[in-house]
Rosetta silent file (secondary structure, phi, psi, omega in degrees, C-alpha in Angstrom):
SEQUENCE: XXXXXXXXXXXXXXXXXXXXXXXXXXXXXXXXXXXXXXXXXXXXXXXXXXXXXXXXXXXXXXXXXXXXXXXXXXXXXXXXXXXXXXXXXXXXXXXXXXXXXXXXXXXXXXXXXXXXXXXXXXXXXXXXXXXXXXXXXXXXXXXXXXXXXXXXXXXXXXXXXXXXXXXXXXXXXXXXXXXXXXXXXXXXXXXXXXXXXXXXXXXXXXXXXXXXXXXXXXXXXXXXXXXXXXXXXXXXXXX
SCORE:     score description
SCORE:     0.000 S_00000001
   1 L     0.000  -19.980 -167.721   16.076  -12.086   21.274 S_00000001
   2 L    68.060 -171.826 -164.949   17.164  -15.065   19.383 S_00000001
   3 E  -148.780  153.204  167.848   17.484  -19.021   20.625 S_00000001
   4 L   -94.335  156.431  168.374   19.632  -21.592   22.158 S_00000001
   5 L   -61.482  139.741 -174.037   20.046  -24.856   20.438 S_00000001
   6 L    70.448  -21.349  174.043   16.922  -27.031   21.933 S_00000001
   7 L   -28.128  -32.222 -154.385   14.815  -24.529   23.264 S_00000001
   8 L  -153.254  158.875  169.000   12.024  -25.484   21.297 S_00000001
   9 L   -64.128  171.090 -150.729   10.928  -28.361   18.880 S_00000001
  10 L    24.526   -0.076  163.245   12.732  -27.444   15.699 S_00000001
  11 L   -81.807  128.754 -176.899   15.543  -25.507   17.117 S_00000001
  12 L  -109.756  -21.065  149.219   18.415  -27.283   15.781 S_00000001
  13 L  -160.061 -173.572  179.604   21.053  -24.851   16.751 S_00000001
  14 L   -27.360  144.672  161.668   22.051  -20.806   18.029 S_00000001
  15 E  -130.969  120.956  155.448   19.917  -18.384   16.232 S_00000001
  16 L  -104.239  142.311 -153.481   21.099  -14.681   17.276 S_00000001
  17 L   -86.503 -171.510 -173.209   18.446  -12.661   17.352 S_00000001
  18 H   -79.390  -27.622  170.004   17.943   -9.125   16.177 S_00000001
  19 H   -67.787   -7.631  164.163   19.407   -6.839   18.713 S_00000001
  20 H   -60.647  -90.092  177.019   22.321   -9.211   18.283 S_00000001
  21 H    -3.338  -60.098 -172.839   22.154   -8.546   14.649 S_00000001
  22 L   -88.048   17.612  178.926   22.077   -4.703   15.248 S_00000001
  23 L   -82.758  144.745  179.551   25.134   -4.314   17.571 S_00000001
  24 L    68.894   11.092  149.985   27.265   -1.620   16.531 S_00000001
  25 E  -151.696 -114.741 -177.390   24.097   -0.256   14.406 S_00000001
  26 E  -129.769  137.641 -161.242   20.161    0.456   13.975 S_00000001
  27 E   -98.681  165.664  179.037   17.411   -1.930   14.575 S_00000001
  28 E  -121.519  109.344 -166.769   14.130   -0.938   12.817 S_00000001
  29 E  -133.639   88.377 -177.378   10.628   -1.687   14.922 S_00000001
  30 L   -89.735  154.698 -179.347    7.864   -0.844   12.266 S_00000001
  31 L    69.030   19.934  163.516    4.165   -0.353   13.098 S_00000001
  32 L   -25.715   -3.163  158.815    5.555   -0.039   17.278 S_00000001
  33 L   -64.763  -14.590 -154.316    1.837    1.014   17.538 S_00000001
  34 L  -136.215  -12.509 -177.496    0.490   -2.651   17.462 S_00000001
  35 L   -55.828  125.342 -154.923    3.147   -4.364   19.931 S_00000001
  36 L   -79.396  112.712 -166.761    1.623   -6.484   22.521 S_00000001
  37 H   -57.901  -20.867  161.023    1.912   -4.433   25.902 S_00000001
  38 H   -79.240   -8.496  158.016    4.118   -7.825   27.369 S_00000001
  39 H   -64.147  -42.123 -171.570    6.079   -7.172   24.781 S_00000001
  40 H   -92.585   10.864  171.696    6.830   -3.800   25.229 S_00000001
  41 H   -64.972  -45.412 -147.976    7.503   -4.574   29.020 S_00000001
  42 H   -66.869  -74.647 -169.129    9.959   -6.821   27.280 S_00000001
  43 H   -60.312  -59.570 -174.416   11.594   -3.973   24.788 S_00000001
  44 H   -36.759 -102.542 -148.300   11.868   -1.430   27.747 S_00000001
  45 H   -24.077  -64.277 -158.184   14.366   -3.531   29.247 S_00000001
  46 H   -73.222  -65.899 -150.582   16.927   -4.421   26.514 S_00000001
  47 H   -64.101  -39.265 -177.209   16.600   -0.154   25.673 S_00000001
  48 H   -61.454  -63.141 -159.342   17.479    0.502   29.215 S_00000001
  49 H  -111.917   -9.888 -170.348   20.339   -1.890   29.864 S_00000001
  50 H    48.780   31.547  179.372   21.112   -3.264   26.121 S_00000001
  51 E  -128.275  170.039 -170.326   21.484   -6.326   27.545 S_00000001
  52 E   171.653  162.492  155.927   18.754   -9.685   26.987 S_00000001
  53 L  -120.610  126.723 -150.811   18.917  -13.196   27.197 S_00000001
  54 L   -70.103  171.046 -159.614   18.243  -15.427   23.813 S_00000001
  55 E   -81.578  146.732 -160.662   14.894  -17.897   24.682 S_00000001
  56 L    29.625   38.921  161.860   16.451  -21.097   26.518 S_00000001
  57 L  -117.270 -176.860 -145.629   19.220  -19.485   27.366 S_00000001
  58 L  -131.933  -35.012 -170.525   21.390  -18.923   30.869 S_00000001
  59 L   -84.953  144.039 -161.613   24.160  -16.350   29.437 S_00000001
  60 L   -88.062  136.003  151.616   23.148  -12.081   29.334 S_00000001
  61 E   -90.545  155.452 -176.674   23.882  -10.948   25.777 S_00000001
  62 E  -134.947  136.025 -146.849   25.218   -7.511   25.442 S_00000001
  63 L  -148.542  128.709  146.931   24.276   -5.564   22.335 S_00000001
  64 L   -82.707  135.818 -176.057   24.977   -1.511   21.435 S_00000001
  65 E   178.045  127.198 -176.242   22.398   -0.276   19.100 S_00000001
  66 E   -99.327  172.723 -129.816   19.969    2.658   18.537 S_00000001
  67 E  -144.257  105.581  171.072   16.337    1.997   17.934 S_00000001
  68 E  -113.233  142.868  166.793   14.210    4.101   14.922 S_00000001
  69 E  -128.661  160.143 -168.751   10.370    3.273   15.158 S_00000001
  70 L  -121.583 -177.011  156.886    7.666    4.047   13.028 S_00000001
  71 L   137.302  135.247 -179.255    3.812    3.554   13.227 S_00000001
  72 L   -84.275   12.625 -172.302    0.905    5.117   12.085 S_00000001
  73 L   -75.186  144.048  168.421   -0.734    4.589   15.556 S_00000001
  74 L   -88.335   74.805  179.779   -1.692    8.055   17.733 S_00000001
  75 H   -80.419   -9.704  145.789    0.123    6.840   20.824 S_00000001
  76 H   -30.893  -43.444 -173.691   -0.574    9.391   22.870 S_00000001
  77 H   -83.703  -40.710 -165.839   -4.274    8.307   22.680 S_00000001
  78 H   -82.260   -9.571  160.486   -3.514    4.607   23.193 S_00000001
  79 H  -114.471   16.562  129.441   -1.765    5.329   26.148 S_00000001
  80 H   -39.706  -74.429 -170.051   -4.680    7.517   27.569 S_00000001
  81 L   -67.205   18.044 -167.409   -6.800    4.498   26.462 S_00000001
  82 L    50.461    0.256 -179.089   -4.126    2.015   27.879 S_00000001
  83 L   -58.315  -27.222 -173.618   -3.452    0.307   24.744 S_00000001
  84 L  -170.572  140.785 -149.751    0.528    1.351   25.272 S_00000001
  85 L   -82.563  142.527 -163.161    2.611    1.757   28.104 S_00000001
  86 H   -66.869  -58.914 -151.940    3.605    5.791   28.948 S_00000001
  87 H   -65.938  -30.714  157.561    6.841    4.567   30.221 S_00000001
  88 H   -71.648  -35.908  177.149    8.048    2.775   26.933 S_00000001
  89 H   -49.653  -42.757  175.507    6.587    5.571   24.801 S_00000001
  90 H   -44.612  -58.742  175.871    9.070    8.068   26.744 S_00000001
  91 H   -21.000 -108.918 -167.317   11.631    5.639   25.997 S_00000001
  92 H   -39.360  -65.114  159.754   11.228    5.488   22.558 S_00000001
  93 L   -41.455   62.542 -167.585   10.092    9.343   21.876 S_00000001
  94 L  -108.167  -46.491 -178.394   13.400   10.689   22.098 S_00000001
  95 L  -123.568  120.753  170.545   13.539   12.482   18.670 S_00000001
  96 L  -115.844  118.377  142.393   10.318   12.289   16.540 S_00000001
  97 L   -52.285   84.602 -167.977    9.980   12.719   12.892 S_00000001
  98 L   -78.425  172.037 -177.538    6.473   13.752   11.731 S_00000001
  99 L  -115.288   26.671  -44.741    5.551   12.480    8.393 S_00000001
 100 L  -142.818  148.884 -148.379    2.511   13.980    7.155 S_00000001
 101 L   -64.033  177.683  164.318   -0.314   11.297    4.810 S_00000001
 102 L   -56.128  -67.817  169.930    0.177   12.015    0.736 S_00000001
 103 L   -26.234  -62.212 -158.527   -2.940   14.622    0.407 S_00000001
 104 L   -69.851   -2.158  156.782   -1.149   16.762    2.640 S_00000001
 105 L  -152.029  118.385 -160.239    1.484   16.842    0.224 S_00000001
 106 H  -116.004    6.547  142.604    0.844   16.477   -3.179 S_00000001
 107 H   -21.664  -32.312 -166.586    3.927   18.551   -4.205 S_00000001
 108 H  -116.787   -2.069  173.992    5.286   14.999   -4.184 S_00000001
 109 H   -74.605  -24.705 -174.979    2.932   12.687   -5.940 S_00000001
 110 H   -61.444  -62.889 -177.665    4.212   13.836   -9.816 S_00000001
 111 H   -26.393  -52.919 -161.998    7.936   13.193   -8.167 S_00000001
 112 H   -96.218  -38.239  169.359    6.775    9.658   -6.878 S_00000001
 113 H   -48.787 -110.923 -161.902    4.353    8.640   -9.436 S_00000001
 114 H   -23.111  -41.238  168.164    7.038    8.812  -12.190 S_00000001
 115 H   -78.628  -23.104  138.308    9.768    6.738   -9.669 S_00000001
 116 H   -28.778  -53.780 -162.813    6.704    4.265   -9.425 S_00000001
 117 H   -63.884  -51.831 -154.170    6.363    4.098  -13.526 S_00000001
 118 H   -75.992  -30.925  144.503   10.225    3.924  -14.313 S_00000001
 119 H   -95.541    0.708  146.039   10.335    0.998  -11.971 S_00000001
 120 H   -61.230  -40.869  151.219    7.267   -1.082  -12.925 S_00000001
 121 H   -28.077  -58.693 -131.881    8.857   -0.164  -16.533 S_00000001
 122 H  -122.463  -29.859  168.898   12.021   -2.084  -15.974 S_00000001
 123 H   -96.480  -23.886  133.482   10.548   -5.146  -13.777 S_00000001
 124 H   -66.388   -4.200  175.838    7.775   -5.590  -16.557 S_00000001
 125 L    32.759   76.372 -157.317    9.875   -4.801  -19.246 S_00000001
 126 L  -142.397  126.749  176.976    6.702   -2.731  -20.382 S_00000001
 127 L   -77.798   34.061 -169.505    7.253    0.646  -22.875 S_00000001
 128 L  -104.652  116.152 -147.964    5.172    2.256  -20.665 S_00000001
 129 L  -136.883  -27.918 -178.842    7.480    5.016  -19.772 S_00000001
 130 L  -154.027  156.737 -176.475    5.140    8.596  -18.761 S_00000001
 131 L  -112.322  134.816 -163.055    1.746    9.760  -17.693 S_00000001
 132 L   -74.067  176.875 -167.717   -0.252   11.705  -19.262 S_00000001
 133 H   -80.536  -20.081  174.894   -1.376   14.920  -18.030 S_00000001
 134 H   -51.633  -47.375 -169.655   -5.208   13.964  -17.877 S_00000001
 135 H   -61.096  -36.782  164.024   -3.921   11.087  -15.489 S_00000001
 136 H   -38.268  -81.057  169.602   -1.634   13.599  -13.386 S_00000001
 137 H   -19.386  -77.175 -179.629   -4.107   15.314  -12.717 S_00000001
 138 H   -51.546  -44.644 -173.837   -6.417   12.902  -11.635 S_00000001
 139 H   -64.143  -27.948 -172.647   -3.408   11.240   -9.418 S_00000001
 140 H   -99.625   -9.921  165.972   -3.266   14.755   -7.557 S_00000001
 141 H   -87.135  -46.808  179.380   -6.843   15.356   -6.975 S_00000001
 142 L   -37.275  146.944 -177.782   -7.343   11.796   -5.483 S_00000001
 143 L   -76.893  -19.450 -167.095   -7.341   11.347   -1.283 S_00000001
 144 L    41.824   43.158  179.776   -5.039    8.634   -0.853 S_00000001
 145 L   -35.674  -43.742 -149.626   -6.254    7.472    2.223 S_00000001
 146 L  -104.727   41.909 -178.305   -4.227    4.388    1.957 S_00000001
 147 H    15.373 -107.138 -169.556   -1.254    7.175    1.262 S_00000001
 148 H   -81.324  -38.693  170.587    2.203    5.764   -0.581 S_00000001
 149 H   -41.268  -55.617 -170.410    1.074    2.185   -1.156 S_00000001
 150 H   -65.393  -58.111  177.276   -1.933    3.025   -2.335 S_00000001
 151 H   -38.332  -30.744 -175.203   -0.265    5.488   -4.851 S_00000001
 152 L  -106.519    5.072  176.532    2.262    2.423   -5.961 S_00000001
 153 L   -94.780 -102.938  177.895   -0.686    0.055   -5.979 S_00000001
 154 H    -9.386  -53.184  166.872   -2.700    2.480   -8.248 S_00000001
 155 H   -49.288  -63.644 -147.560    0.769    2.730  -11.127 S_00000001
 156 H   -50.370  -45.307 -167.961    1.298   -0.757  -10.512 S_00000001
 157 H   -92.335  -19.439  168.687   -2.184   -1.675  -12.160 S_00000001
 158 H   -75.780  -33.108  153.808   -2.213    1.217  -14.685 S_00000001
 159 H   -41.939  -34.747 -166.201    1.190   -0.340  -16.113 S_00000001
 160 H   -63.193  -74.649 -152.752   -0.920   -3.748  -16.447 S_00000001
 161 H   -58.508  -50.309 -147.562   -4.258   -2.269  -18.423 S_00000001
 162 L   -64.526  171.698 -173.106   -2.421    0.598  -19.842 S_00000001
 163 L  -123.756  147.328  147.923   -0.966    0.717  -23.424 S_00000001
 164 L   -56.638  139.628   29.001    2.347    2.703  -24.609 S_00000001
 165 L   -98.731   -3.981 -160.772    3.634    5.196  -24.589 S_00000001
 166 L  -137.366  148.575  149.899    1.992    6.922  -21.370 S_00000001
 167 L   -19.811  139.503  171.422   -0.730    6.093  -18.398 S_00000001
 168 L  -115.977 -177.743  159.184   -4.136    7.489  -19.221 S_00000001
 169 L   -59.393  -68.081 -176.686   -6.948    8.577  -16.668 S_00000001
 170 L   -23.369  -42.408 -179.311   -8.856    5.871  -17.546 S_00000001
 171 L   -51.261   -3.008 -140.141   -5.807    3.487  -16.469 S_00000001
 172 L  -116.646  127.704  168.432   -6.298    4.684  -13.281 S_00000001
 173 L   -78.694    9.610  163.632   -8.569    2.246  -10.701 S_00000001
 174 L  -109.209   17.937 -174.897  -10.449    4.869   -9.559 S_00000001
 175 L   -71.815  -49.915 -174.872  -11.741    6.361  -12.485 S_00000001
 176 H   -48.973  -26.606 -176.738  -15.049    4.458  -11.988 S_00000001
 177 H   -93.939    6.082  174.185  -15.840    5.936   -8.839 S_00000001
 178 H   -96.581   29.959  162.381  -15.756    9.131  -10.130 S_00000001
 179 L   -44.570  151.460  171.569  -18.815    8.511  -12.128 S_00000001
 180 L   -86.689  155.222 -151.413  -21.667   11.100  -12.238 S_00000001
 181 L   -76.515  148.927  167.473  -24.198   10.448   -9.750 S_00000001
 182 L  -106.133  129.485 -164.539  -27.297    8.384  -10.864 S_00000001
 183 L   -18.951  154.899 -146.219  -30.808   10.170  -12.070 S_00000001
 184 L  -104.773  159.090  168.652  -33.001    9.519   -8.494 S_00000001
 185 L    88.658  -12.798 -165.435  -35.743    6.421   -9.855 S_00000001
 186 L   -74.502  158.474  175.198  -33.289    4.800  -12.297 S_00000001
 187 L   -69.107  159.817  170.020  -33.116    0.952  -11.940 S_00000001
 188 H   -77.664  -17.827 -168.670  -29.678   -1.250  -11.110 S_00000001
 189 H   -80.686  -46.779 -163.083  -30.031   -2.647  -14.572 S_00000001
 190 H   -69.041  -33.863  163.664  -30.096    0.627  -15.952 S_00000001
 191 H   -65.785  -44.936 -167.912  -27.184    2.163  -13.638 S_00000001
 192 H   -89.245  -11.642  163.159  -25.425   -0.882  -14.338 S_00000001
 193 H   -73.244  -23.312 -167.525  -25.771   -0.413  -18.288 S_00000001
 194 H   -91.673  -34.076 -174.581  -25.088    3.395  -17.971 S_00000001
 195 H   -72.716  -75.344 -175.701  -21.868    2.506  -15.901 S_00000001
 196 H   -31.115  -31.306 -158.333  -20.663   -0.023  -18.473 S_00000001
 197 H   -94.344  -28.916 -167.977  -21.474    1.661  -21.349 S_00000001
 198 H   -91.828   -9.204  163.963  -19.483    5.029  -20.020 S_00000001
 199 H  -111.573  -17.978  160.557  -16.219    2.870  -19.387 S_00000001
 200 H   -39.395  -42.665  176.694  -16.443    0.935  -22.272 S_00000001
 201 H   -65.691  -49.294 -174.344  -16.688    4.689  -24.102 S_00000001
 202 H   -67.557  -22.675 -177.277  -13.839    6.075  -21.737 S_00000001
 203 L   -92.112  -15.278 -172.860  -11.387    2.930  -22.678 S_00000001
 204 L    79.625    7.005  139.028  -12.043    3.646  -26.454 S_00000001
 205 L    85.941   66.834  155.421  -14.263    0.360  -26.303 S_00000001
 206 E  -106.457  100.947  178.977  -10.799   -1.990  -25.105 S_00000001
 207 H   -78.841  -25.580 -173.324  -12.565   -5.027  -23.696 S_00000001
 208 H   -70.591  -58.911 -159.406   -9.245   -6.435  -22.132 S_00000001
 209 H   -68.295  -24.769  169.762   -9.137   -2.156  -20.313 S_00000001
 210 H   -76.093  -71.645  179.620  -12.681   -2.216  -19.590 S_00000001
 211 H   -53.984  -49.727  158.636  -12.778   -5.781  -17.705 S_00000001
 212 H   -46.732  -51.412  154.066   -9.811   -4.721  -15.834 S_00000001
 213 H   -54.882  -44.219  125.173  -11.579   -1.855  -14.537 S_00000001
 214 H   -27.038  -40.184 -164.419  -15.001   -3.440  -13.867 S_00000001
 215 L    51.482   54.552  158.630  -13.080   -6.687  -12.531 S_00000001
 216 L  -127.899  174.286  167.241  -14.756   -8.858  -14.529 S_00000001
 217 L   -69.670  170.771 -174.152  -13.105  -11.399  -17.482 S_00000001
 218 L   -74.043  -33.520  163.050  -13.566  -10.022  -21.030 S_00000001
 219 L   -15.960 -109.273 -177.009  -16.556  -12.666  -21.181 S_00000001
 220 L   -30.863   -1.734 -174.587  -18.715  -11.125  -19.169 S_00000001
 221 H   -99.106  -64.508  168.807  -17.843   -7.532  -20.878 S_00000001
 222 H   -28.362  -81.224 -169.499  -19.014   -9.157  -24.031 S_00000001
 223 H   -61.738  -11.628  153.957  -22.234  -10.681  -22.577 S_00000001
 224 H  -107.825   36.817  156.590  -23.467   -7.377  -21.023 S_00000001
 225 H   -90.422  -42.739 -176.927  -22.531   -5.298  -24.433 S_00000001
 226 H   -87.846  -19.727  167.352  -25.241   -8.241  -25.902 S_00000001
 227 L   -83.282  -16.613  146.957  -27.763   -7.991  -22.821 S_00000001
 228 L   -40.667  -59.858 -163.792  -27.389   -4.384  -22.971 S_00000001
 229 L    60.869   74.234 -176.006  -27.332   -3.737  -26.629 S_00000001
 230 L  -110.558  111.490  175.997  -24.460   -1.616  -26.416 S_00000001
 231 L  -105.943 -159.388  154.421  -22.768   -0.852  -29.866 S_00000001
 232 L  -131.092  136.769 -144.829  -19.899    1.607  -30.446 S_00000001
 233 L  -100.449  -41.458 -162.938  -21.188    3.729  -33.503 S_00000001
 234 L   -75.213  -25.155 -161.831  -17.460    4.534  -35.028 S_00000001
 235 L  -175.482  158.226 -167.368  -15.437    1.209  -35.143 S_00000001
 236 L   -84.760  168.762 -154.456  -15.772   -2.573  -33.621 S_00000001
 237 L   -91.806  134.820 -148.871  -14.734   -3.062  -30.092 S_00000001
 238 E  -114.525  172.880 -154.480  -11.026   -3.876  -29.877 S_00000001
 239 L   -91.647    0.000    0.000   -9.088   -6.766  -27.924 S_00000001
């Protein structure tokens, strides 16, 4: 809505607010699922008349501007449950775009994964440039609950661990939970030696790629390879 000079302690002069902002184009109201039902008493208004008055002010502003909203909210059900008002939902439900989570289309993770890598690439200035196909894989079998985010969260940290030229599985922060299940009687020290020992083996025994995966410092990856007695038979355990 914006402010008058004085309204409030620190306003020191006009602020216009965003439907100001958005006259003559499109205002953006993400997660519209979580807005505060005096709010959206609020919003109804200005979408009806396009008109509002900024907070300690006397004069109507008058503002043209369409309205896109997002949200990952069911609002049907919250306005069953009362959680959001039917009459702004109408409002706002004039054309809807469904979107559908990342599992349900995974046609599109090779597509996004790779526009993840090329720009992690270029603001890390990291030769890390393609993913390998074990890693593909593995990105397209995964649920992605936590859809597109998760998926640029999940690059983001395989650029860190990973080495050039390409992404591995391993690289991947979920490789660990795809562990084989453990024999019914075994101990935590022994599940936790049996874990360690299989990503230290899966990293190629890379203590900095191991400890990134684990989340511990390279310390501690040392100190349970010596409480363990964990050797690597072919070649000493690399940096």
């Amino acid at each position: 809505f914006g402010h008058e000079k004085g309204s409030f302690t620190g306003a020191v002069g006009r602020r216009e607010g965003r439907f100001k902002q958005a006259d003559g184009g499109t205002l953006f109201l993400d997660e519209v699922g979580m807005i505060a039902p005096k709010m959206q008493v609020e919003l109804l208004r200005v979408l009806e008349d396009k008109q509002f008055m900024r907070v300690g002010g006397q004069e109507t502003v008058h503002a043209d501007f369409r309205v896109v909203c997002a949200t990952n909210e069911d609002l049907l059900k919250a306005v069953r449950e009362g959680r959001f008002r039917e009459d702004f939902y109408y409002r706002i439900n004039v054309f809807t775009i469904e979107a559908p989570p990342l599992r349900d289309r995974r046609e599109d993770i090779p597509l996004l994964s790779n526009h993840f890598v090329q720009r992690f690439a270029r603001q890390m200035d990291r030769h890390v440039t393609e993913i390998s196909p074990a890693a593909m894989r593995r990105l397209c079998e995964h649920h992605w609950t936590g859809n597109v985010r998760e998926l640029c969260n999940a690059i983001e940290r395989a650029m860190v661990v990973g080495s050039p030229p390409a992404i591995q599985a391993e690289d991947l922060p979920f490789v660990a939970a795809r562990a084989a299940p453990a024999p019914q009687g075994e101990s935590l020290e022994e599940i936790e030696k049996r874990h360690v020992a299989g990503v230290l083996e899966r990293t190629g025994w890379n203590i900095t790629q191991a400890a990134a995966i684990l989340r511990v410092d390279r310390v501690t990856v040392y100190n349970k390879i010596r409480k363990f007695g964990l050797a690597r038979a072919d070649a000493t355990a690399t940096q």
